[in-house]
C-alpha positions in Angstrom: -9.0 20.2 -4.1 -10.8 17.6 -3.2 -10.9 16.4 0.4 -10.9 12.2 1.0 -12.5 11.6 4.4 -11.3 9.2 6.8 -13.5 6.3 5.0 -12.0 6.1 2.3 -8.6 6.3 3.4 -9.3 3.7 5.6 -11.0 1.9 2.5 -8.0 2.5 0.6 -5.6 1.4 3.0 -7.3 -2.1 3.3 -7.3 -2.1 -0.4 -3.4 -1.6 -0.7 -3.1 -4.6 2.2 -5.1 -6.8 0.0 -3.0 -6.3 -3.2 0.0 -6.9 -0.7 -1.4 -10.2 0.2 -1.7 -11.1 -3.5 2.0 -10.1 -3.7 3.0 -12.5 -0.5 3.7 -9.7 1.6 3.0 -10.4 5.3 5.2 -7.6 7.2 3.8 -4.5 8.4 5.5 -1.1 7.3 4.6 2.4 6.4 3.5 3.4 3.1 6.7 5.0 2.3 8.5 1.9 3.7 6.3 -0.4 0.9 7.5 2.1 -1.6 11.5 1.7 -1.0 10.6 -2.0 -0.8 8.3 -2.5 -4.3 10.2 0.2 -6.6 13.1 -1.6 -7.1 11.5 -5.1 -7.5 8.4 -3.7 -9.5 7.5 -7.1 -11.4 7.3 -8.7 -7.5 4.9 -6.3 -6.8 2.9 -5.6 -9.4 -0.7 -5.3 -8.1 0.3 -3.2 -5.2 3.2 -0.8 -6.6 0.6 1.4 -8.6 -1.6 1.8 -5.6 1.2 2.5 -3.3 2.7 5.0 -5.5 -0.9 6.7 -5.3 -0.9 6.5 -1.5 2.5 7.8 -1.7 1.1 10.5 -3.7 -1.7 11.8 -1.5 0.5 12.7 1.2 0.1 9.1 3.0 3.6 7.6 3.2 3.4 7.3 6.9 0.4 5.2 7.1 1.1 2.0 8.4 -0.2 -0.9 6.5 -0.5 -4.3 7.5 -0.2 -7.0 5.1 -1.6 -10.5 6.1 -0.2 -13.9 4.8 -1.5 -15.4 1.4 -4.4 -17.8 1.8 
């Protein structure tokens, strides 16, 4: 098992904004809350979905994440 220390979930997390801000996203919600959002409307999100589902993955769906307007 490998163990991800608060850096890089933190590094992560600003990652997953960023692709969000690509996508036009500028709400804040959980992880989990991203996920119901992007899974049905995959082509909308397509540079985000793959990283949220690996958030989702590690056990982080209720980290919030904040995603800031385009530009």
């Amino acid at each position: 098992m490998k163990i991800i220390t608060q850096k890089q979930k933190d590094l992560a997390i600003g990652y997953v904004a960023e692709l969000l801000k690509q996508d036009g996203a500028i709400q804040t919600q959980t992880v989990q809350e991203w996920l119901d959002i992007a899974q049905p409307r995959p082509a909308q999100f397509a540079p985000s979905l793959p990283a949220l589902e690996i958030l989702g993955l590690l056990g982080f769906g209720d980290v919030i994440v904040q995603a800031a307007k385009p530009g």
